[in-house]
N, C-alpha and C positions, 0 to 999 in steps of 0.2 A: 440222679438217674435222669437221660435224657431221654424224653419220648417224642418219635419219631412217627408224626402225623402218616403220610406218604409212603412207608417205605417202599424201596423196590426190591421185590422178589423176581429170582430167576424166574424160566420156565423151560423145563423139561422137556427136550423135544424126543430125543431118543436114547436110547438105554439097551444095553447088550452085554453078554459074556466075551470075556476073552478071556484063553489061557489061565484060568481057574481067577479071575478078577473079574468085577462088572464095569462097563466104561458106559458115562451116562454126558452129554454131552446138554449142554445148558443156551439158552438163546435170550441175547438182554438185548434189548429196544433202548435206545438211546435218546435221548431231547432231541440231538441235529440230527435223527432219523435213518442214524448208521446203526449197523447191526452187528453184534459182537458175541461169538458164540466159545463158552469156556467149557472146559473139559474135567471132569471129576471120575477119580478111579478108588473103587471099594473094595476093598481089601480085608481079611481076617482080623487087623489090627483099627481098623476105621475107616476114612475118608483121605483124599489127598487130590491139591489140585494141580493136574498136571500142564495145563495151560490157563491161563486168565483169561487171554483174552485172543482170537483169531478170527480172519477175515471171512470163514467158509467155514462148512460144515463138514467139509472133505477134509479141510488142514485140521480141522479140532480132532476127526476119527483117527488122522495119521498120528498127529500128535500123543495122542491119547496110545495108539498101540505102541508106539515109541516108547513112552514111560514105561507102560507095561515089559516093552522085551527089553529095556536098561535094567530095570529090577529085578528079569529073571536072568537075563544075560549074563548084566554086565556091562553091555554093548547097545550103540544105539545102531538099527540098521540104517 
């Protein structure tokens, strides 16, 4: 088992329903002091992450409805 002094935990900056899923969008601090915000969508069956990693808070929300209307779609718009 390895234990991990430091870890880094995301942080949570915003969180919202869409189209019967919640989209909770994450913000990690970086060492070279870039900022990198990922996108997680909650679903009936658990978690899933629909981007890792994006340069804006805007691209992570687009991102994130995107998965959402692939999944119910089909289609990305």
């Amino acid at each position: 088992m390895t234990i991990i002094i430091d870890p880094d935990y995301p942080k949570k900056i915003l969180s919202f329903p869409y189209r019967g899923f919640v989209i909770e969008i994450n913000i990690d601090d970086k060492e070279d002091d870039s900022i990198t915000y990922s996108t997680w969508v909650g679903h009936n069956y658990g978690w899933a992450m629909a981007t890792p990693a994006a340069n804006s808070r805007t691209e992570a929300i687009r991102k994130g409805k995107q998965w959402v209307d692939f999944k119910i779609n089909g289609t990305r718009n």
